[in-house]
Biopython code that builds the backbone (N, CA, C, O; Angstrom):
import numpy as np
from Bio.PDB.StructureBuilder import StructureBuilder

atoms = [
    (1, "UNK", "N", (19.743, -41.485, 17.941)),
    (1, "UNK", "CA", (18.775, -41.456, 16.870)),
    (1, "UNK", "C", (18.351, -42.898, 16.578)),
    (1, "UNK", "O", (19.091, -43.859, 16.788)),
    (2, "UNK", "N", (17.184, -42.981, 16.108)),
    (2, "UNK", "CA", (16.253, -44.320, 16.096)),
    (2, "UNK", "C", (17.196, -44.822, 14.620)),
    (2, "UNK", "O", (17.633, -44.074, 13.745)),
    (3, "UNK", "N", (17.311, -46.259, 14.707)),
    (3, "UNK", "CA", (17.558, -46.832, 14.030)),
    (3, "UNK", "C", (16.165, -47.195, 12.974)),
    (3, "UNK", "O", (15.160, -47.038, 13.667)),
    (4, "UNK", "N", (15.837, -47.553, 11.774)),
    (4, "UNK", "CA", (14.770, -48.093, 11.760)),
    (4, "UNK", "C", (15.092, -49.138, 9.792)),
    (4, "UNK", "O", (15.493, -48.690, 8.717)),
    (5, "UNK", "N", (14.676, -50.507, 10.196)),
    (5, "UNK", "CA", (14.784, -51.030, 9.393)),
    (5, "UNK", "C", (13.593, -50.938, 8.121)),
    (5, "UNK", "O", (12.636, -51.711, 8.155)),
    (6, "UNK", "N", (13.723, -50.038, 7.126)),
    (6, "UNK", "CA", (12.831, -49.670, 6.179)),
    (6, "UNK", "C", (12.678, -51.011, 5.551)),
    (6, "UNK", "O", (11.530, -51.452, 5.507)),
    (7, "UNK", "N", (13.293, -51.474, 5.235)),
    (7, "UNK", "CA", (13.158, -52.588, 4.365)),
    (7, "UNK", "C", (12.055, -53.468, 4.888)),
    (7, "UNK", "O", (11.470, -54.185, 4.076)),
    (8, "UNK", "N", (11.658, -53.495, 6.336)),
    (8, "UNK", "CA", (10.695, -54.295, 7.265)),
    (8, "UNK", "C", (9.269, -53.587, 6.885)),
    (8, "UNK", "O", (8.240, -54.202, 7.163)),
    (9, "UNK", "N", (9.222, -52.839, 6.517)),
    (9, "UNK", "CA", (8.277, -51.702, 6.886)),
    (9, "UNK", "C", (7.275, -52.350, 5.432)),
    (9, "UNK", "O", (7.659, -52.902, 4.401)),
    (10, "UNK", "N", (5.880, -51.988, 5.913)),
    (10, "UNK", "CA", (5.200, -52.024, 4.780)),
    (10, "UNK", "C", (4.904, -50.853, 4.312)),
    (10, "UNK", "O", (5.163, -49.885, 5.029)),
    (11, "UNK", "N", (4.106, -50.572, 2.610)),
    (11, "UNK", "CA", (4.317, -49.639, 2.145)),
    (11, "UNK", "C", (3.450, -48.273, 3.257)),
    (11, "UNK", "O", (3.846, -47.116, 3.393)),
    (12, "UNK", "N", (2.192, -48.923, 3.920)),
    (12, "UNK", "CA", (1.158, -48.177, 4.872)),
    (12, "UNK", "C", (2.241, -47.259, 5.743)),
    (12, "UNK", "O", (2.271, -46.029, 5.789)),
    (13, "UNK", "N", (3.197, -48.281, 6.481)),
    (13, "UNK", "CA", (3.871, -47.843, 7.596)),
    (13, "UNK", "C", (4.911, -47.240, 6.703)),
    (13, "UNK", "O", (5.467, -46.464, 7.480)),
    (14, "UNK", "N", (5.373, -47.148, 5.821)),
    (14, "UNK", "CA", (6.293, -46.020, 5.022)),
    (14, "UNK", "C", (5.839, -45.165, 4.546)),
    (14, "UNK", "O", (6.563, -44.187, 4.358)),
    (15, "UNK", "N", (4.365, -45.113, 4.102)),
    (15, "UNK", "CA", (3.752, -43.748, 3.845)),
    (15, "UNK", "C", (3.391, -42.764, 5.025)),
    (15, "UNK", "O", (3.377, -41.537, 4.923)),
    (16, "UNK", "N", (3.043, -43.633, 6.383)),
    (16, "UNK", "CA", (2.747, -42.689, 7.456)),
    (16, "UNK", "C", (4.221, -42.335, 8.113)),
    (16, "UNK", "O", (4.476, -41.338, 8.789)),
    (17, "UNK", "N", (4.915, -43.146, 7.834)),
    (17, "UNK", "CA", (6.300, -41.784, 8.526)),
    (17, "UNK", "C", (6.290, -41.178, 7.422)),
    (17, "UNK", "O", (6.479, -40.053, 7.884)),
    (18, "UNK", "N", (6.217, -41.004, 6.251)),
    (18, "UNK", "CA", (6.590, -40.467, 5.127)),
    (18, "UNK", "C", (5.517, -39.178, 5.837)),
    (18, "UNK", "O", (6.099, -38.295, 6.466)),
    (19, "UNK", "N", (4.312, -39.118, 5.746)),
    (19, "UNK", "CA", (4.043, -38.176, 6.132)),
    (19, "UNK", "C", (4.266, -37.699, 7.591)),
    (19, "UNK", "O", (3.627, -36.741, 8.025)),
    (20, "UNK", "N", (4.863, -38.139, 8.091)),
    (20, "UNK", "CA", (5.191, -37.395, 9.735)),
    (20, "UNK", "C", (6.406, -36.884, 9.954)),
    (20, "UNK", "O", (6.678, -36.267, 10.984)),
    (21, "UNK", "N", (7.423, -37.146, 8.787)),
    (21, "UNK", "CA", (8.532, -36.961, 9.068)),
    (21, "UNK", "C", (8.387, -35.009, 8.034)),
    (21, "UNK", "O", (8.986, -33.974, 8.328)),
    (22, "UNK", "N", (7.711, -35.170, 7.262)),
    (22, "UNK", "CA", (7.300, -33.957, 6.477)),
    (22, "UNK", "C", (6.714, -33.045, 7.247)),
    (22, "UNK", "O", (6.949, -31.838, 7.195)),
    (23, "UNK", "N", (5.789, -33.690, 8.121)),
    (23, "UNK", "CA", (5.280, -32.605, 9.061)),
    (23, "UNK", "C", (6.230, -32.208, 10.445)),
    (23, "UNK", "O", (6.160, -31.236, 11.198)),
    (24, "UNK", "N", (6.964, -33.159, 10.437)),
    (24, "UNK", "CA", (7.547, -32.898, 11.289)),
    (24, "UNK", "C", (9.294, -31.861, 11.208)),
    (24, "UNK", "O", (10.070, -31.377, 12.031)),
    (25, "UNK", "N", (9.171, -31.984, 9.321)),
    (25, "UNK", "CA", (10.107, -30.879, 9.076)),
    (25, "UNK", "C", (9.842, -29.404, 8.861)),
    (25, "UNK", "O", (10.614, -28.445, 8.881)),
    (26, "UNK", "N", (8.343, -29.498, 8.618)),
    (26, "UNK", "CA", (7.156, -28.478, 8.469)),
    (26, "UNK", "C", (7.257, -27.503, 9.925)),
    (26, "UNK", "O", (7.341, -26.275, 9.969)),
    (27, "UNK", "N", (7.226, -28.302, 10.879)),
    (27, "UNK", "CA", (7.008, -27.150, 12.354)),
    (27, "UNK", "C", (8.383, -27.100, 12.685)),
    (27, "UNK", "O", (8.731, -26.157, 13.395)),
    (28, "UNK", "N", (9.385, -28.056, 12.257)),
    (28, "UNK", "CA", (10.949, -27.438, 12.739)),
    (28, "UNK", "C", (10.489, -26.306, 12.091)),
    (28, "UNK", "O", (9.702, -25.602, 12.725)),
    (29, "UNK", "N", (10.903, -25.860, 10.601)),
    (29, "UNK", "CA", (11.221, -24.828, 9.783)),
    (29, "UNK", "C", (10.419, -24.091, 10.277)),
    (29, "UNK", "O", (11.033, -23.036, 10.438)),
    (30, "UNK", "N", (8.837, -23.900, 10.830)),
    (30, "UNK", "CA", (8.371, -22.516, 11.145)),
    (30, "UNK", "C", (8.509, -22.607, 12.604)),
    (30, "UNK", "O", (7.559, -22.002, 13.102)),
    (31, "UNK", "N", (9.335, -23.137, 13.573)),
    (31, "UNK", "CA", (9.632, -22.925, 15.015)),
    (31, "UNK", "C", (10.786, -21.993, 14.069)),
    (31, "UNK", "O", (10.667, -20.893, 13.530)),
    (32, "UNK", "N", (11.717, -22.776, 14.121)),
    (32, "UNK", "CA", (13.179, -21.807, 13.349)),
    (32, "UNK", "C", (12.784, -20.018, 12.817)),
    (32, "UNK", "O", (13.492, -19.024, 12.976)),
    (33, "UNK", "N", (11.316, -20.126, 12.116)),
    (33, "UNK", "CA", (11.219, -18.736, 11.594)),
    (33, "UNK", "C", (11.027, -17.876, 12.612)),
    (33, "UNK", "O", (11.442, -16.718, 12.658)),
    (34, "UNK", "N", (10.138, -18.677, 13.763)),
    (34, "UNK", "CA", (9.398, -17.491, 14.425)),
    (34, "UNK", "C", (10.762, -16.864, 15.217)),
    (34, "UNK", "O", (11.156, -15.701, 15.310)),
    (35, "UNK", "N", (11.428, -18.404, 15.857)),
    (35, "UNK", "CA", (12.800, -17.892, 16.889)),
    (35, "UNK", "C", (13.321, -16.870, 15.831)),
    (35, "UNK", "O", (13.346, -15.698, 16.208)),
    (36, "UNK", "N", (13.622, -17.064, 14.916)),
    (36, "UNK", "CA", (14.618, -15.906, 13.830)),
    (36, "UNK", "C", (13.429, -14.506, 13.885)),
    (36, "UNK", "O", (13.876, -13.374, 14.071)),
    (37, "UNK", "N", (12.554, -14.638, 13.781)),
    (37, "UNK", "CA", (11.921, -12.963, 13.582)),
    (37, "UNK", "C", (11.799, -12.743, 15.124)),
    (37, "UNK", "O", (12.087, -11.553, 15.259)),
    (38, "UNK", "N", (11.554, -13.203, 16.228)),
    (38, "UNK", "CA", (11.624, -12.864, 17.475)),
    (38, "UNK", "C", (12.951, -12.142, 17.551)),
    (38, "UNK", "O", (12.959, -10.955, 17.877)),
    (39, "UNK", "N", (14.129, -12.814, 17.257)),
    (39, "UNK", "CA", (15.144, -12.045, 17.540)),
    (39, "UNK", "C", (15.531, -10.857, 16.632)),
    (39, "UNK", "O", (16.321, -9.993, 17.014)),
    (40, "UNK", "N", (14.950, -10.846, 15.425)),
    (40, "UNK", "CA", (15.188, -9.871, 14.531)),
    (40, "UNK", "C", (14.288, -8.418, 15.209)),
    (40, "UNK", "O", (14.846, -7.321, 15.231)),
    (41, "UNK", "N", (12.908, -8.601, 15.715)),
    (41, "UNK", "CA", (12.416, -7.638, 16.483)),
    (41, "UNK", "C", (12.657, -7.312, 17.327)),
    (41, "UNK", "O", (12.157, -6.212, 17.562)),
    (42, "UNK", "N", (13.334, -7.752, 18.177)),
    (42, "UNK", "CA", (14.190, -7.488, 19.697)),
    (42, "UNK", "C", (15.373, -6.935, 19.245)),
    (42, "UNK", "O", (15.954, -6.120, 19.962)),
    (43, "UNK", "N", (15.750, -7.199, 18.340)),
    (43, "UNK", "CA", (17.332, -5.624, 17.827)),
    (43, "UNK", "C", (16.511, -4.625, 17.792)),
    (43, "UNK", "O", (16.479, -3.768, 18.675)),
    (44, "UNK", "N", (15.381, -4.633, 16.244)),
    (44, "UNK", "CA", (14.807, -3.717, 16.371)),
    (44, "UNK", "C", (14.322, -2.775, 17.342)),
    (44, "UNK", "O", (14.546, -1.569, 17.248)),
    (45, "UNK", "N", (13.636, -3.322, 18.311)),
    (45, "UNK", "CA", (12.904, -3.130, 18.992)),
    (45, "UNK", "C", (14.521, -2.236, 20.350)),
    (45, "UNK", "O", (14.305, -1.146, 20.879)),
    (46, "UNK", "N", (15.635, -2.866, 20.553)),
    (46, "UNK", "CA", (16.188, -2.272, 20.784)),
    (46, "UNK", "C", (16.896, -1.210, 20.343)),
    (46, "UNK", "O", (17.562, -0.412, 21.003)),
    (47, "UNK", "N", (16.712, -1.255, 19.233)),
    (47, "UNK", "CA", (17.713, 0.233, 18.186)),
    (47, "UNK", "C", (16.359, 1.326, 18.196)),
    (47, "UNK", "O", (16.571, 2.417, 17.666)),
    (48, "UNK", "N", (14.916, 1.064, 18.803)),
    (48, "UNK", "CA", (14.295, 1.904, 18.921)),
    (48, "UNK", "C", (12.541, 2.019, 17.263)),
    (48, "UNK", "O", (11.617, 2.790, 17.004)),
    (49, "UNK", "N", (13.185, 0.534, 16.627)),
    (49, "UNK", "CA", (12.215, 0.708, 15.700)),
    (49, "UNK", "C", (11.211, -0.609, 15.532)),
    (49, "UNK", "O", (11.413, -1.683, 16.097)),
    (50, "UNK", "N", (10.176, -0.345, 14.717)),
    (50, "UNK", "CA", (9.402, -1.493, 14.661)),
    (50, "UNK", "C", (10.108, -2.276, 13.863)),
    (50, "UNK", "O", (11.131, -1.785, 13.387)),
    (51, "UNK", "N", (9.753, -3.675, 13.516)),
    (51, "UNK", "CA", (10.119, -4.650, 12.306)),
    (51, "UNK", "C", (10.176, -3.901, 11.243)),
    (51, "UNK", "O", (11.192, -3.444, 10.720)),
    (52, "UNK", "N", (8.804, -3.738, 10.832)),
    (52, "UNK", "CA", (8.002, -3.286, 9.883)),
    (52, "UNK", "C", (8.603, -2.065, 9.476)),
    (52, "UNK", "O", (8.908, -2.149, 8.286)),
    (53, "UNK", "N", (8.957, -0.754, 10.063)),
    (53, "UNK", "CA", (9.354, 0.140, 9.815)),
    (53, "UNK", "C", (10.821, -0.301, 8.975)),
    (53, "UNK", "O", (11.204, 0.168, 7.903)),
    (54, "UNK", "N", (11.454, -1.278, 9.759)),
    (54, "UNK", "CA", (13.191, -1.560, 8.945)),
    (54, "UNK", "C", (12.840, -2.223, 8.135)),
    (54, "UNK", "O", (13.712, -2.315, 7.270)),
    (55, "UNK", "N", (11.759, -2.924, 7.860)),
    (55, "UNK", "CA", (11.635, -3.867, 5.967)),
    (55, "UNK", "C", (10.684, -3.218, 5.418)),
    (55, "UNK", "O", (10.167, -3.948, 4.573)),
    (56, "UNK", "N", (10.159, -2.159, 5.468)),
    (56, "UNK", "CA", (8.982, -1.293, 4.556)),
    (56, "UNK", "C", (7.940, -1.903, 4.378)),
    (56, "UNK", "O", (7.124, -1.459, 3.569)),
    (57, "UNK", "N", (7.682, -3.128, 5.112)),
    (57, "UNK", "CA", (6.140, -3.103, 4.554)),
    (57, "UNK", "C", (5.606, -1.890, 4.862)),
    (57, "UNK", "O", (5.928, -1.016, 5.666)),
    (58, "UNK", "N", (4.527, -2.032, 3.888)),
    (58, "UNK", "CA", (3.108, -1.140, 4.429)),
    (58, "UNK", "C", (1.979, -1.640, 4.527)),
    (58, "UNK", "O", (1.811, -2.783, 4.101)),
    (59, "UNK", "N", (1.188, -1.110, 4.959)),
    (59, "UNK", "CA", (0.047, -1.104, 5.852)),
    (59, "UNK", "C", (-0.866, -1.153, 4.266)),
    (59, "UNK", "O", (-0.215, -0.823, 3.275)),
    (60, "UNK", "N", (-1.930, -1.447, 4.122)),
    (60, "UNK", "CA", (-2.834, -1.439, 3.289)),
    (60, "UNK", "C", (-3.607, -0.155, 3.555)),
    (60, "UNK", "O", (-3.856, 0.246, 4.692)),
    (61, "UNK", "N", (-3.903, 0.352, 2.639)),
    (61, "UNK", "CA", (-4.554, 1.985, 2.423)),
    (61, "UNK", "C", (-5.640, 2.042, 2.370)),
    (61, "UNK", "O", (-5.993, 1.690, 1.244)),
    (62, "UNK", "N", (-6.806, 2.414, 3.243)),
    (62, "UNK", "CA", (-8.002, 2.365, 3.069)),
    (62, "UNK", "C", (-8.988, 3.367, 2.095)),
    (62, "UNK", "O", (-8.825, 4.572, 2.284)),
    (63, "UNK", "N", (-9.745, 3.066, 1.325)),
    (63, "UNK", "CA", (-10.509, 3.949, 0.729)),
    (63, "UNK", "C", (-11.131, 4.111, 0.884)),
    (63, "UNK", "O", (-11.956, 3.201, 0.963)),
    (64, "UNK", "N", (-11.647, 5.871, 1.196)),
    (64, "UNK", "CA", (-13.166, 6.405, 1.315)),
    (64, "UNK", "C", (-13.921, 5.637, 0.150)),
    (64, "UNK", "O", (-13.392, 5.507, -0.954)),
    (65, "UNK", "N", (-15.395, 5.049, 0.490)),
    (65, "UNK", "CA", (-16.433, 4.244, -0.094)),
    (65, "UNK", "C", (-16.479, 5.997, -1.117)),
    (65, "UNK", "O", (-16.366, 7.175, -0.780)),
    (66, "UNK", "N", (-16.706, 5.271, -2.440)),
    (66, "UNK", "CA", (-17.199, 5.821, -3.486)),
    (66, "UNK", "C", (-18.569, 6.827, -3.468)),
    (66, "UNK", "O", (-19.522, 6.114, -3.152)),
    (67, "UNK", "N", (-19.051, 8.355, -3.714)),
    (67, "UNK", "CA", (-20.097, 8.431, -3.395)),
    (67, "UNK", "C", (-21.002, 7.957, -4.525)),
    (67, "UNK", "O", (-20.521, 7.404, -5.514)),
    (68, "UNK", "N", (-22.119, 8.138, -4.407)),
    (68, "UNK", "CA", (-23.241, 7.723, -4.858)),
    (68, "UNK", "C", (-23.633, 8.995, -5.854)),
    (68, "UNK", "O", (-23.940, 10.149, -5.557)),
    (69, "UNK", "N", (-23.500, 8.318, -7.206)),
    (69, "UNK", "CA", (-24.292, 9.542, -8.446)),
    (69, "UNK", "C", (-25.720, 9.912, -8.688)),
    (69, "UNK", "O", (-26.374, 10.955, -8.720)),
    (70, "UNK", "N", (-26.026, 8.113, -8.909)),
    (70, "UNK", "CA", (-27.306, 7.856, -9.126)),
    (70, "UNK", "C", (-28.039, 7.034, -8.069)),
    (70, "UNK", "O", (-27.475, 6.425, -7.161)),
    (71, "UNK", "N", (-29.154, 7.073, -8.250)),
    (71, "UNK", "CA", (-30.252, 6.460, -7.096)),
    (71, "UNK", "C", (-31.787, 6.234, -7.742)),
    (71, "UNK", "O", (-32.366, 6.861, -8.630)),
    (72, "UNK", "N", (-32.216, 5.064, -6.922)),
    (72, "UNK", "CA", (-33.371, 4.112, -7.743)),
    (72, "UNK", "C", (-34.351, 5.498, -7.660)),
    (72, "UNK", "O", (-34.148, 6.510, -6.989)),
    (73, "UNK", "N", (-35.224, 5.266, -8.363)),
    (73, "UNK", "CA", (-36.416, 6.501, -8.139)),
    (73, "UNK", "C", (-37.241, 5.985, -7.467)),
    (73, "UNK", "O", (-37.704, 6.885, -6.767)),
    (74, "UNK", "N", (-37.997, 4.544, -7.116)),
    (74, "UNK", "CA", (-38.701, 4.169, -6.382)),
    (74, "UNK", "C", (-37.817, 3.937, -4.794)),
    (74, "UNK", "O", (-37.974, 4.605, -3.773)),
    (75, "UNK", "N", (-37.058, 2.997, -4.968)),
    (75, "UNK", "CA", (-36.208, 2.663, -3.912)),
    (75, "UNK", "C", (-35.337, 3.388, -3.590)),
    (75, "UNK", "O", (-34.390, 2.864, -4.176)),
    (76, "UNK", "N", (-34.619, 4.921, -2.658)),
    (76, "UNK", "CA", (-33.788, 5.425, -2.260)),
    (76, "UNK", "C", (-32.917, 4.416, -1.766)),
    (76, "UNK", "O", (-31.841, 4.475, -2.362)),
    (77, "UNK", "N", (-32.956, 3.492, -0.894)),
    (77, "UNK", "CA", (-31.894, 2.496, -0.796)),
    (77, "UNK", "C", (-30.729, 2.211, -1.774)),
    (77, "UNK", "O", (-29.510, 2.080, -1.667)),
    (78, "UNK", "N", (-31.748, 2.168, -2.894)),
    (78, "UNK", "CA", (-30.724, 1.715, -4.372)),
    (78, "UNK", "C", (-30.104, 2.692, -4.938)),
    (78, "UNK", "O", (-30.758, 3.507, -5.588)),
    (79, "UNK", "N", (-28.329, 2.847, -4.774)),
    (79, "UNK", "CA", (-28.031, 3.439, -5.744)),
    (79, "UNK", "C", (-26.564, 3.089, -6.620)),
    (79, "UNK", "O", (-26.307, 1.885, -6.652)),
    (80, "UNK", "N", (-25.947, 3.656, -7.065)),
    (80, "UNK", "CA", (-24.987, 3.347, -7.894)),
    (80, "UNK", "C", (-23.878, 4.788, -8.282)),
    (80, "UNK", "O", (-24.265, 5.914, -8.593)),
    (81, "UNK", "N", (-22.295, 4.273, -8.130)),
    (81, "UNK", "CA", (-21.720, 5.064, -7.956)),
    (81, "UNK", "C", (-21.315, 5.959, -9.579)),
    (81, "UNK", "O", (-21.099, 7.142, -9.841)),
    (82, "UNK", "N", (-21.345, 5.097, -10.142)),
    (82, "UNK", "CA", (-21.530, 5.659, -11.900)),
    (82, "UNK", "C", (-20.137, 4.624, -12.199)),
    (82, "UNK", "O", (-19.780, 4.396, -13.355)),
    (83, "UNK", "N", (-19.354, 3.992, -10.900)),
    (83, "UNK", "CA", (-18.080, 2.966, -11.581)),
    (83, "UNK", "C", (-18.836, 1.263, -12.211)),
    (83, "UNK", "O", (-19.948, 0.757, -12.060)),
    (84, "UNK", "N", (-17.916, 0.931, -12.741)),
    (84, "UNK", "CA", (-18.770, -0.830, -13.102)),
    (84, "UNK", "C", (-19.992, -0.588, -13.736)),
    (84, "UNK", "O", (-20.656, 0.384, -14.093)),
    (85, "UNK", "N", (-20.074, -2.093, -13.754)),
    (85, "UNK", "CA", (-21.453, -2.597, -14.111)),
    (85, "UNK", "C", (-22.341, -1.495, -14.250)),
    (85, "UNK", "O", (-22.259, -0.698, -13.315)),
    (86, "UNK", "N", (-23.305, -1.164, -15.287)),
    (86, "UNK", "CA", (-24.769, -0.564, -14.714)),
    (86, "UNK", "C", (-25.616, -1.578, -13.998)),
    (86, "UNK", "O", (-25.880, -2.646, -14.550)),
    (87, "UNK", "N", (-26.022, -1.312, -12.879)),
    (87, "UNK", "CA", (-27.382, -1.879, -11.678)),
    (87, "UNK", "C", (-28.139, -2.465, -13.481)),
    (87, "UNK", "O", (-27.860, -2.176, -14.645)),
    (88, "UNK", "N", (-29.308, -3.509, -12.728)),
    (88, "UNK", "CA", (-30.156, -3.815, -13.664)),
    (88, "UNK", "C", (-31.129, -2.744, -13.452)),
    (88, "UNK", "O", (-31.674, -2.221, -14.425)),
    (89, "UNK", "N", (-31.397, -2.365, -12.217)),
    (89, "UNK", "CA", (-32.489, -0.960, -11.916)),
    (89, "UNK", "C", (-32.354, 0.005, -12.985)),
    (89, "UNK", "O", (-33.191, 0.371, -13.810)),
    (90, "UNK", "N", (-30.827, 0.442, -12.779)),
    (90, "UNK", "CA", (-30.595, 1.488, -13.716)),
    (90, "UNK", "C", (-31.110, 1.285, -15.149)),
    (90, "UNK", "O", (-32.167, 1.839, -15.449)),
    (91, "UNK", "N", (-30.452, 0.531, -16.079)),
    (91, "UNK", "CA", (-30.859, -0.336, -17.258)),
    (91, "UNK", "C", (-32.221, -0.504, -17.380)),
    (91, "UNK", "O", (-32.580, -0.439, -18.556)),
    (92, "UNK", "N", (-33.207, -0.717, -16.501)),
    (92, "UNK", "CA", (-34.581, -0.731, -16.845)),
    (92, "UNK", "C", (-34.989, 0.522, -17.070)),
    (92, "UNK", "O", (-35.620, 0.797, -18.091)),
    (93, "UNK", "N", (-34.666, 1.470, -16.108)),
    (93, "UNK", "CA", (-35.384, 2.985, -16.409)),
    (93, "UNK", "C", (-34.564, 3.531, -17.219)),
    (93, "UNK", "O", (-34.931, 4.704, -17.290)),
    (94, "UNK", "N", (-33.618, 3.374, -17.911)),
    (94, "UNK", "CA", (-33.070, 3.601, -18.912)),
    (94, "UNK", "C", (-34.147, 3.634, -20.373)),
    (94, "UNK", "O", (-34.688, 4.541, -21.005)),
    (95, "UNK", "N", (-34.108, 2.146, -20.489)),
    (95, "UNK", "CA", (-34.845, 1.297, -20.975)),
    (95, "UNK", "C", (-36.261, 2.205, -21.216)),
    (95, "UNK", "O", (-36.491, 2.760, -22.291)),
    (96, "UNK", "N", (-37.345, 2.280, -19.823)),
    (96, "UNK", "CA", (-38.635, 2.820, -19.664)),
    (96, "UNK", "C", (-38.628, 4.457, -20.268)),
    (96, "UNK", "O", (-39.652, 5.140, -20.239)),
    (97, "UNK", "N", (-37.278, 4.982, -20.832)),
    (97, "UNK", "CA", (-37.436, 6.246, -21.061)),
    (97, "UNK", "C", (-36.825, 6.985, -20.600)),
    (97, "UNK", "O", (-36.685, 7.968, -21.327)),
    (98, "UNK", "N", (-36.049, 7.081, -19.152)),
    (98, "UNK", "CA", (-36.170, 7.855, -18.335)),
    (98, "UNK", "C", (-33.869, 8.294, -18.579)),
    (98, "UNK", "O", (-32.967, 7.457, -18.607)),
    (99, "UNK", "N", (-33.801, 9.184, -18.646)),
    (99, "UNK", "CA", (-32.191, 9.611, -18.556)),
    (99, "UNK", "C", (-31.655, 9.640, -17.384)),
    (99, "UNK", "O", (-32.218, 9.768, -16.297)),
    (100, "UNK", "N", (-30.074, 9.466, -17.722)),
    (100, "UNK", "CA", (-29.145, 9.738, -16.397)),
    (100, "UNK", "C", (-29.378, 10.574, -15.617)),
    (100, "UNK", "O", (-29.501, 10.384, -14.407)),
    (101, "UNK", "N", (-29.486, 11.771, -16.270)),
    (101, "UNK", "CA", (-29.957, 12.807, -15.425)),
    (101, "UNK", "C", (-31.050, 12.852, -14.608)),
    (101, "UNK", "O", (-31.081, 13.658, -13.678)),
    (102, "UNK", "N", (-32.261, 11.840, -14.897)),
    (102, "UNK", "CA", (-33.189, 12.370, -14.096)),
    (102, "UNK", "C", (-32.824, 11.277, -12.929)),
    (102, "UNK", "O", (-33.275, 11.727, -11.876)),
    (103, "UNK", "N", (-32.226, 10.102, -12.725)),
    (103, "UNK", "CA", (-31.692, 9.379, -12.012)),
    (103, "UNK", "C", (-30.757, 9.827, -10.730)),
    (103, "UNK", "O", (-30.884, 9.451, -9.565)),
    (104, "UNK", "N", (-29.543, 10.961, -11.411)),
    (104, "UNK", "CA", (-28.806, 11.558, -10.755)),
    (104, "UNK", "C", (-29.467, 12.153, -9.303)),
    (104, "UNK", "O", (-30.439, 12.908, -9.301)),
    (105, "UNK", "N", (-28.843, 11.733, -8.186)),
    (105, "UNK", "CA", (-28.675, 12.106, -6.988)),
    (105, "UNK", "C", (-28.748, 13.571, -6.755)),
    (105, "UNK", "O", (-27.642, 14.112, -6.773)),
    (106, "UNK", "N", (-29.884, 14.448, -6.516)),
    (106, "UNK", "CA", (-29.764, 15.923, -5.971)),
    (106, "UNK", "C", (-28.358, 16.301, -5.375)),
    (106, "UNK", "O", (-28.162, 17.429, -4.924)),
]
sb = StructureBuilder()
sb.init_structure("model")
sb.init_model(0)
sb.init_chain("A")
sb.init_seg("    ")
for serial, (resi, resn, name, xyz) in enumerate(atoms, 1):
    if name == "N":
        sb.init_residue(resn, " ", resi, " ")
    sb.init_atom(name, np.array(xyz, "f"), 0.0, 1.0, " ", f" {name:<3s}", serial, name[0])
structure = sb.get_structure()
């Protein structure tokens, strides 16, 4: 192991090992993780299961898109599921007179 006389060192050259020696404890510790979960999946993987299955994550759950209640009366493109915000569209023909209902999606 390198000897190194700090006391020689100016503060430049003590801040750049300062940062190399950090990075360089940075990729030990995630070499170390990956070797450790490599071997943790290779039991697994020999006892017949995924990682994932022996620590429970889960998977993120996808949701069917919301349907559509209402819809612009000029613009069919535009519509709105009746969750959140009211559209400003909506709010104007609100506004012009016009009810939810006549807005509502056949």
């Amino acid at each position: 192991m390198a000897d190194y006389d700090l006391e020689a060192l100016s503060l430049s050259e003590l801040n750049k090992m300062k940062k190399d020696v950090a990075k360089a404890i940075s990729t030990f510790e995630d070499r170390q993780k990956a070797e450790a979960r490599a071997k943790v999946e290779a039991v697994a993987l020999d006892l017949g299961y995924s990682l994932a299955e022996l620590v429970g994550t889960k998977t993120k759950s996808l949701r069917a898109p919301v349907v559509a209640k209402y819809r612009h009366p000029e613009n069919p493109a535009l519509t709105w599921s009746g969750r959140g915000r009211k559209p400003q569209w909506f709010v104007e023909a609100l506004e012009a007179g016009k009810t939810a209902s006549d807005l509502a999606v056949s």
